[in-house]
KOLNU-109812 format. One record per residue: residue number from 0; residue in three letters; x, y, z of N, C-alpha, C in turn. Coordinates in steps of 0.05 Angstrom, whole numbers. Each point is the difference from the previous one (the first is absolute). Layout:
% KOLNU-109812
+-----+------+--------+--------+--------+--------+--------+--------+--------+--------+--------+
| seq | type |    n.u |    n.v |    n.w |   ca.u |   ca.v |   ca.w |    c.u |    c.v |    c.w |
+-----+------+--------+--------+--------+--------+--------+--------+--------+--------+--------+
| NUM |  ALA |      X |      Y |      Z |      X |      Y |      Z |      X |      Y |      Z |
...
+-----+------+--------+--------+--------+--------+--------+--------+--------+--------+--------+
***
This chain:
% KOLNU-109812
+-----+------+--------+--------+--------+--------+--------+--------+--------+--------+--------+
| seq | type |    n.u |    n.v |    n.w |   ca.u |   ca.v |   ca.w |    c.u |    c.v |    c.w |
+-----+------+--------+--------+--------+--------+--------+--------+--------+--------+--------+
|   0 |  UNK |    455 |   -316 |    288 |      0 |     27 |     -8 |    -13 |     17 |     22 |
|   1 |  UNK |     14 |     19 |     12 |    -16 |     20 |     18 |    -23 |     14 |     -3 |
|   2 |  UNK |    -14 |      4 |     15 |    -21 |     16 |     -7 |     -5 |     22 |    -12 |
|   3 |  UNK |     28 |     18 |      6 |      4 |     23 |    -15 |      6 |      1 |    -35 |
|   4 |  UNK |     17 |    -19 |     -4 |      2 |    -12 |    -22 |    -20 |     -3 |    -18 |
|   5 |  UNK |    -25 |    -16 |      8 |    -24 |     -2 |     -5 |    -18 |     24 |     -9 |
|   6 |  UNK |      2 |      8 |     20 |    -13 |     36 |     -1 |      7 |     17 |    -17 |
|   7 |  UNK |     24 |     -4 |     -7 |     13 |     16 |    -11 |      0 |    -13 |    -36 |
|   8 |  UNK |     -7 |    -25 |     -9 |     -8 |     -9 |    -15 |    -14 |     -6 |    -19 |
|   9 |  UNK |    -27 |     10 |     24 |    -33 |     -3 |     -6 |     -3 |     36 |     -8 |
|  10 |  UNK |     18 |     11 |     18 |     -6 |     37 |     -9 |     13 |      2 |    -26 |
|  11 |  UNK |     21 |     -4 |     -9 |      7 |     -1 |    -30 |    -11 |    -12 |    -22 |
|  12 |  UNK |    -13 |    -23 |      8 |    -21 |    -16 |    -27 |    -25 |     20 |      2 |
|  13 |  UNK |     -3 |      5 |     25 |    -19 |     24 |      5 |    -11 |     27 |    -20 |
|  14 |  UNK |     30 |     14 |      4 |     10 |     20 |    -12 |      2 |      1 |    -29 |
|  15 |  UNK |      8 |    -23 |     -7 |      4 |    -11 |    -32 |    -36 |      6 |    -11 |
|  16 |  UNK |     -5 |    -23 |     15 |    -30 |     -3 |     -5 |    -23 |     24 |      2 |
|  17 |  UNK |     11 |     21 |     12 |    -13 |     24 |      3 |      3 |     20 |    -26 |
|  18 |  UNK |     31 |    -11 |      0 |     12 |     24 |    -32 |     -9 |    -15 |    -18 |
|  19 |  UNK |    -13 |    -21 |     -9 |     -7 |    -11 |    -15 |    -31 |     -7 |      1 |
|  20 |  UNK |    -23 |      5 |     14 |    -20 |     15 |     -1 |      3 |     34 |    -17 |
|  21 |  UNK |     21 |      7 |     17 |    -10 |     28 |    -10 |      2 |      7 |    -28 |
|  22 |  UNK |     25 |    -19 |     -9 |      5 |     -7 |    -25 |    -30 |      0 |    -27 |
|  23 |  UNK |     -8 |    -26 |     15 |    -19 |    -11 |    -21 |    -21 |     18 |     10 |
|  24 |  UNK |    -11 |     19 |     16 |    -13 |     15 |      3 |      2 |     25 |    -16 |
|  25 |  UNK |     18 |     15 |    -12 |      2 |     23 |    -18 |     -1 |    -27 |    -30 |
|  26 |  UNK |      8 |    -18 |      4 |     -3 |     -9 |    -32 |    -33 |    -11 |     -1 |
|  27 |  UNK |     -7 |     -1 |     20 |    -34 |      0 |     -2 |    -14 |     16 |    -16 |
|  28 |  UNK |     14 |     30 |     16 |    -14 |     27 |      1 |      2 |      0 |    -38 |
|  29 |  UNK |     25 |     -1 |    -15 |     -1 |     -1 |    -16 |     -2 |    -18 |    -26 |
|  30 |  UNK |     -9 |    -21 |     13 |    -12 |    -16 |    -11 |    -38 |      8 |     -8 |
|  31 |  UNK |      3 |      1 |     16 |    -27 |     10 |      8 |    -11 |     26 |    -24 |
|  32 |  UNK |      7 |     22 |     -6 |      9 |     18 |    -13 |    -15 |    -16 |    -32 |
|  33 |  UNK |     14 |    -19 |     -4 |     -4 |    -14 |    -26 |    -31 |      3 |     -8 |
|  34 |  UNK |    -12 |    -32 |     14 |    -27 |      1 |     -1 |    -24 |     21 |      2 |
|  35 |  UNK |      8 |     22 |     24 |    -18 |     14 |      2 |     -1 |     19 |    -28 |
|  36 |  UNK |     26 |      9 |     -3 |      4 |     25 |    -30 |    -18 |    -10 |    -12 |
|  37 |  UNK |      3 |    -32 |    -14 |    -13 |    -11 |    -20 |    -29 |      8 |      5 |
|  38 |  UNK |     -9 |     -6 |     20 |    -32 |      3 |      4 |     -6 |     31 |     -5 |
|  39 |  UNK |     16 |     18 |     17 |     -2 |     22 |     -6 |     -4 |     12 |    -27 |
|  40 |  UNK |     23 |     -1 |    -16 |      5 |      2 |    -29 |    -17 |    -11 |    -23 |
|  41 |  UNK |    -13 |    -20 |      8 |    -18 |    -20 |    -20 |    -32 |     10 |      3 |
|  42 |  UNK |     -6 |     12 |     26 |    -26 |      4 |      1 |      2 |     37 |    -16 |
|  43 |  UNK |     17 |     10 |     -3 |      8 |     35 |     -3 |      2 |     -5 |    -30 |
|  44 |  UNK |     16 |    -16 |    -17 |      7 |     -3 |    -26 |     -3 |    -30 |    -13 |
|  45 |  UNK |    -11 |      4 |    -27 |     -9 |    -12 |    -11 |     32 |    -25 |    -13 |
|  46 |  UNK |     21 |     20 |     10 |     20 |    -11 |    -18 |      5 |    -33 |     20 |
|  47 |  UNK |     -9 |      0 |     29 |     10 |    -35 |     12 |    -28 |     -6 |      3 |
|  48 |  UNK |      0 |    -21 |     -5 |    -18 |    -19 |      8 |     -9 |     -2 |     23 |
|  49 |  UNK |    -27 |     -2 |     13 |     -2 |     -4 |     27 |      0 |    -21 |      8 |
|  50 |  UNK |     30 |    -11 |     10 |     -2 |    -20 |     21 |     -8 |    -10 |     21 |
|  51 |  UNK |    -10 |    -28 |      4 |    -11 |      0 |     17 |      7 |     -9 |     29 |
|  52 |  UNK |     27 |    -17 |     -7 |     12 |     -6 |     21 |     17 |     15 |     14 |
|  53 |  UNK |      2 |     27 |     -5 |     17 |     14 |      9 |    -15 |      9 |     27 |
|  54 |  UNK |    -25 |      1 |     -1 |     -9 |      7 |     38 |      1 |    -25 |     16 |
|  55 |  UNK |     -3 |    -17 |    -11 |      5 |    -23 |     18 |     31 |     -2 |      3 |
|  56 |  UNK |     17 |      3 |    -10 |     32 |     -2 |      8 |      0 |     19 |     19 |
|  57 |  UNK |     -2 |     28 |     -9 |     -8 |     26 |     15 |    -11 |    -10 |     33 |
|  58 |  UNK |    -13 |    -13 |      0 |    -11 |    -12 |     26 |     24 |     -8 |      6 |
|  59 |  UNK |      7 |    -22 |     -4 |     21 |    -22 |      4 |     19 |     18 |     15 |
|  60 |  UNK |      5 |      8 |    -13 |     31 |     21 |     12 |     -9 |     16 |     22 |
|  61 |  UNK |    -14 |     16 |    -10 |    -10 |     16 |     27 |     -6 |    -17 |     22 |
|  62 |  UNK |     -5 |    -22 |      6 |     -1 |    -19 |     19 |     26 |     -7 |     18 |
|  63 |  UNK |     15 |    -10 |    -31 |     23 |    -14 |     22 |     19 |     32 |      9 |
|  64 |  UNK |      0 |     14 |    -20 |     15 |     35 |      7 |     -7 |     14 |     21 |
|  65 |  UNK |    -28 |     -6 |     13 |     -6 |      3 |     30 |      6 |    -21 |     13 |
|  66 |  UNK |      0 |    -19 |      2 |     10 |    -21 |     11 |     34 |      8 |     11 |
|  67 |  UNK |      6 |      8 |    -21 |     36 |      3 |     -6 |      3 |     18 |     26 |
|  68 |  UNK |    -17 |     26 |     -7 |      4 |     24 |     15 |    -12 |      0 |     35 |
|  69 |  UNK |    -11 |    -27 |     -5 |     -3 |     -1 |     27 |     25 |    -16 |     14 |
|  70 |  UNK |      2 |    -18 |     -1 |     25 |     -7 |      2 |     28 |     15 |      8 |
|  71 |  UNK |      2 |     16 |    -21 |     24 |     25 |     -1 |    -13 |     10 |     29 |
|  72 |  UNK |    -20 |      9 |      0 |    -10 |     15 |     18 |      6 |     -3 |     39 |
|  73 |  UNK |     -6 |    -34 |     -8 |      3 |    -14 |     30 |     34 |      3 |      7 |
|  74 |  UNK |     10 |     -4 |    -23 |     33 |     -3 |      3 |     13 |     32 |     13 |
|  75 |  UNK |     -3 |     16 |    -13 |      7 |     33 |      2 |    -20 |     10 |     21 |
|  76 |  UNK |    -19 |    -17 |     18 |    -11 |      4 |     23 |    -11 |     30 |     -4 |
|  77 |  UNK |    -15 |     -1 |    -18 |    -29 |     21 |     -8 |    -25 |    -18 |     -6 |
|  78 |  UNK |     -3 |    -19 |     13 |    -29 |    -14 |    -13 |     -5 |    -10 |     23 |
|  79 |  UNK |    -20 |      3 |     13 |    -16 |     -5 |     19 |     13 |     15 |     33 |
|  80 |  UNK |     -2 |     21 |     -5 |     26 |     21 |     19 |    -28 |     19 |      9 |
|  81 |  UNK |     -2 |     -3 |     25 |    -23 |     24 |     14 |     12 |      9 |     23 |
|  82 |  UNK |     19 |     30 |      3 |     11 |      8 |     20 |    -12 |      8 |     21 |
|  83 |  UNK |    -10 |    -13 |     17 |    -22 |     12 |     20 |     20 |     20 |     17 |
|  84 |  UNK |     27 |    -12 |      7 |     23 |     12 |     17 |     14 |      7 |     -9 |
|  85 |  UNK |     12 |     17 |    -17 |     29 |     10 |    -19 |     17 |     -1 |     11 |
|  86 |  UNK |      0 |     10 |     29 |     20 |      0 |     23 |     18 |    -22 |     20 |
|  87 |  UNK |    -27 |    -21 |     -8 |     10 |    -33 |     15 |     31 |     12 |    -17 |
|  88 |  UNK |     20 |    -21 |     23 |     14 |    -10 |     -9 |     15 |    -19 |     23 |
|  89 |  UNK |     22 |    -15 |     -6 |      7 |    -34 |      9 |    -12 |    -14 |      6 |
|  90 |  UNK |      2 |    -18 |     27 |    -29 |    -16 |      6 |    -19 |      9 |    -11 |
|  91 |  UNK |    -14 |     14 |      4 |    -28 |     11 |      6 |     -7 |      0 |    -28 |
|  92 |  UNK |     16 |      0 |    -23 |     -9 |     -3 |    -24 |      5 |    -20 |     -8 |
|  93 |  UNK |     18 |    -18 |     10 |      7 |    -21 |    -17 |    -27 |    -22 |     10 |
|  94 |  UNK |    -11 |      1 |     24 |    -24 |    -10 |     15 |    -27 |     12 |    -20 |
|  95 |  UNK |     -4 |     21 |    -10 |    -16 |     12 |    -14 |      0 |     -9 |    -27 |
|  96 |  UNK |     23 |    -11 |     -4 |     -2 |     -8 |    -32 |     -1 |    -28 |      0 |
|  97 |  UNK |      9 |     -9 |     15 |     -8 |    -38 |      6 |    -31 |      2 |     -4 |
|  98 |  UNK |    -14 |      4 |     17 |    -35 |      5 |      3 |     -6 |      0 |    -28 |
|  99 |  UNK |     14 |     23 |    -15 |    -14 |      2 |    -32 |     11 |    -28 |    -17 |
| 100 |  UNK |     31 |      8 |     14 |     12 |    -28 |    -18 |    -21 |    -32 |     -6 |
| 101 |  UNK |     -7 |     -1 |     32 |    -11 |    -24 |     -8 |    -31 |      0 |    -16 |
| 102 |  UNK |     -8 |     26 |      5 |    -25 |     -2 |    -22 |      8 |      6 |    -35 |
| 103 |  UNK |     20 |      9 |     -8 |     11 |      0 |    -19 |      7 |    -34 |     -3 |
| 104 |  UNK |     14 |    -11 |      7 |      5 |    -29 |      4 |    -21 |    -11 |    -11 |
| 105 |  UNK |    -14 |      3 |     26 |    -27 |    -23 |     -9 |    -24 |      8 |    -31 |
| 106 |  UNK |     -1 |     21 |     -2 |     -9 |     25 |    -29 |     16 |    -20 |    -20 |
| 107 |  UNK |     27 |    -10 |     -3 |     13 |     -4 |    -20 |      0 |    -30 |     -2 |
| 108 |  UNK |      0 |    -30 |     27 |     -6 |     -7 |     -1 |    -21 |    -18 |    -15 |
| 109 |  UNK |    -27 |     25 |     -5 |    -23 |     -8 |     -4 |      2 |      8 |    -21 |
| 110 |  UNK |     15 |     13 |    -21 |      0 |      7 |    -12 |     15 |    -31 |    -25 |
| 111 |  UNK |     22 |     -2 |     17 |      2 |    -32 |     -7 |    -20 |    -22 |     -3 |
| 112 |  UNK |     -4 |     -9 |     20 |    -12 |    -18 |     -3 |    -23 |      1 |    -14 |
| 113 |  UNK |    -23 |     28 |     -5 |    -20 |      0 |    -13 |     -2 |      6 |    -24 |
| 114 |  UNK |     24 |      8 |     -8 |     16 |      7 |    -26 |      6 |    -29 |    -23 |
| 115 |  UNK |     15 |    -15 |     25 |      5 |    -26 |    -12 |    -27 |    -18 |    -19 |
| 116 |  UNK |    -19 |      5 |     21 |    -26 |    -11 |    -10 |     -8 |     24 |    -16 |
| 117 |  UNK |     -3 |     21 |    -12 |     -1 |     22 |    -12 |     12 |     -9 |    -35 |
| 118 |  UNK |     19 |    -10 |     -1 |     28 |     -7 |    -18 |    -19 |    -26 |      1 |
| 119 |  UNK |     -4 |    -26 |     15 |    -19 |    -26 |     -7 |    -31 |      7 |    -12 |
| 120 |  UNK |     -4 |     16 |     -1 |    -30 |      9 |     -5 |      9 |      0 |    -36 |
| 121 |  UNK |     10 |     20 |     -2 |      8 |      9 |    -31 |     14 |    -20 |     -9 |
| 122 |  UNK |     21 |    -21 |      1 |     19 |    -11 |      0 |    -13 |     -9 |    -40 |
| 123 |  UNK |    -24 |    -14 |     -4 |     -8 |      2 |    -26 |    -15 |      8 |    -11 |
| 124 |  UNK |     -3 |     26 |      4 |    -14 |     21 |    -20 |     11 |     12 |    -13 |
| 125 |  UNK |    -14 |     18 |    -14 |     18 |     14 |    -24 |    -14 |     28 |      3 |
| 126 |  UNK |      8 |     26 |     -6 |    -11 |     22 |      1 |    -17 |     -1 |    -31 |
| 127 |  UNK |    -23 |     19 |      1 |     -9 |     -9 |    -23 |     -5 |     15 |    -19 |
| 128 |  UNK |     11 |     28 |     -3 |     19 |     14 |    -17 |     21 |    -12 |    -16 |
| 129 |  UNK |     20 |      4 |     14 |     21 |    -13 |     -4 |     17 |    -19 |      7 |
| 130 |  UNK |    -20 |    -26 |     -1 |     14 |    -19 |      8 |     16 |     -6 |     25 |
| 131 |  UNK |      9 |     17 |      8 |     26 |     -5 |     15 |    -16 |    -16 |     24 |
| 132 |  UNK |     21 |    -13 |     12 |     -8 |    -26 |     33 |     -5 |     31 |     20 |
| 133 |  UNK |    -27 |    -14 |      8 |     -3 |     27 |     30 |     23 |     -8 |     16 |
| 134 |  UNK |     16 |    -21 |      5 |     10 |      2 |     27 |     23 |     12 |      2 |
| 135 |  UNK |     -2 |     15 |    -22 |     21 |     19 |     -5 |     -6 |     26 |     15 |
| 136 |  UNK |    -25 |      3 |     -1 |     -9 |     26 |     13 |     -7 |     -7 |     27 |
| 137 |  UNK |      0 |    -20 |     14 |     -6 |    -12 |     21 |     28 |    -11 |     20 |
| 138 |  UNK |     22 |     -1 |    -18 |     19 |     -6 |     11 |     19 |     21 |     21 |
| 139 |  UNK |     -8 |     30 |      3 |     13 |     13 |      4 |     -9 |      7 |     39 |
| 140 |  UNK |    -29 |    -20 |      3 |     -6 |      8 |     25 |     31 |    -20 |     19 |
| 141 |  UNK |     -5 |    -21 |     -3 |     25 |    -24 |     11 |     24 |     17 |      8 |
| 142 |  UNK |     11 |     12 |    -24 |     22 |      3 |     -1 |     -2 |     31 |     13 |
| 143 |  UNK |    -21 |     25 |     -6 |     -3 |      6 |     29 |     12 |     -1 |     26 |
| 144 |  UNK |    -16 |    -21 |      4 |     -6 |    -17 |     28 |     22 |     -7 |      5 |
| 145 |  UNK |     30 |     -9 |    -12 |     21 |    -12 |      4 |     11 |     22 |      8 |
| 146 |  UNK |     -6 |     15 |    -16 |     27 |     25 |     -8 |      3 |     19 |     26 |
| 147 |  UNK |    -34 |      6 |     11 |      1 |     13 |     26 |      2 |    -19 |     20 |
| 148 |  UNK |     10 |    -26 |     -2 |      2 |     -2 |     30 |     33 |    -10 |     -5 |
| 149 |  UNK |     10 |     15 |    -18 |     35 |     -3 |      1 |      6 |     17 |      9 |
| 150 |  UNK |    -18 |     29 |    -14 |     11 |     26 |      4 |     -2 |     17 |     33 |
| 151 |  UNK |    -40 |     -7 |      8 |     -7 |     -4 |     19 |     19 |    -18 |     30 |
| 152 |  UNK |      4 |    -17 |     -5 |     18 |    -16 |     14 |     25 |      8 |     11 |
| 153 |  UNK |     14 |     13 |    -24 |     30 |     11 |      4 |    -13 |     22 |     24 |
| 154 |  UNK |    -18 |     22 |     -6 |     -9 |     15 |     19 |      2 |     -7 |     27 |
| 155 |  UNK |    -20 |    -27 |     -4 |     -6 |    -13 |     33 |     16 |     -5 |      7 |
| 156 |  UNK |     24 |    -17 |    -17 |     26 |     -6 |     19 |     13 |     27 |     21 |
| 157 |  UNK |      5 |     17 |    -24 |     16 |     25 |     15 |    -12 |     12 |     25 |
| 158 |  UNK |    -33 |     -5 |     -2 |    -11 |     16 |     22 |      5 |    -21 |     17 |
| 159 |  UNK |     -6 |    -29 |     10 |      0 |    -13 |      8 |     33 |     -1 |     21 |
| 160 |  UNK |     21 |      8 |    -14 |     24 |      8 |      4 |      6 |     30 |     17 |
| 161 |  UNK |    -20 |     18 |     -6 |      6 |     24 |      2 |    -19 |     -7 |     35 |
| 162 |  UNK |    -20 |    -11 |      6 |    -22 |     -1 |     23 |     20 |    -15 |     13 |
| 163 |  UNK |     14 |    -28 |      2 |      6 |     -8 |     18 |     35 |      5 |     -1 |
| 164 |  UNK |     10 |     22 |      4 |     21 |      5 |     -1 |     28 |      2 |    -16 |
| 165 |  UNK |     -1 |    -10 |    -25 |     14 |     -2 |    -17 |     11 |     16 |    -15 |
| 166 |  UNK |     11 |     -4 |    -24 |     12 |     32 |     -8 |    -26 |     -2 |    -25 |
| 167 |  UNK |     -7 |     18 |    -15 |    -27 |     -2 |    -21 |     19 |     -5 |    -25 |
| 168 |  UNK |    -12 |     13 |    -22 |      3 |    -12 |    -33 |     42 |     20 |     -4 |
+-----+------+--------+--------+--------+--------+--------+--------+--------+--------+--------+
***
């Protein structure tokens, strides 16, 4: 299979995988919605009960829902973006964004691997509210860490393409 083929492969599971972050990211947002009302509503009126697991889910989500939005973020190339040059452009930027690229890289990297042990730390605990397994709330650094160096990556390739002569994205 050609290389282009390839490329052109990895950018569509890509793409999928990006619309499908963004996806489960608004059903976060309103997911999310749920728990907090309750807390809201229960501490104001006598008529719900104050639950107690509802700030600990409330956590939960808000966790992986930034998580989510970071992600989205790296993909639609607004997350970790500092224009020192607005004006660069060809080489001279695609050389400028390698530099960041690879500290983005290695940022995401570590974000893996210390994540992984992050996710082994929790692996049998329980939150102690509500029950639920922490490595649930622990699981979202890894996958992080995966997600930006797919999204990150696709970047590097194109600059990498765009510096030593090639046609870019």
């Amino acid at each position: 299979m050609p290389s282009s083929a390839i490329r052109g492969a990895v950018r569509r599971a890509a793409a999928l995988y990006a619309r499908f972050l963004s996806a489960l990211l608004a059903v976060s947002v309103l997911i999310l919605v749920v728990p907090v009302s309750l807390q809201v509503f229960s501490r104001y009126t006598p008529l719900l009960p104050h639950y107690i697991w509802t700030e600990e889910m409330a956590r939960f989500l808000l966790v992986w829902m930034i998580m989510i939005g970071a992600m989205v973020g790296m993909r639609e190339g607004i997350h970790f973006v500092v224009d020192l040059w607005p004006d660069l452009r060809g080489r001279a930027r695609a050389a400028l964004d390698l530099v960041s690229g690879v500290c983005v890289l290695a940022f995401a990297a570590a974000f893996v691997w210390y994540g992984i042990e992050f996710v082994d730390f929790a692996w049998f605990r329980i939150s102690e509210l509500a029950e639920l397994p922490l490595w649930l709330i622990h699981l979202p650094w890894p996958i992080l860490g995966a997600t930006w160096i797919l999204f990150a990556g696709e970047k590097f390739v194109d600059d990498l393409r765009i510096l030593f002569g090639g046609d870019g994205p």
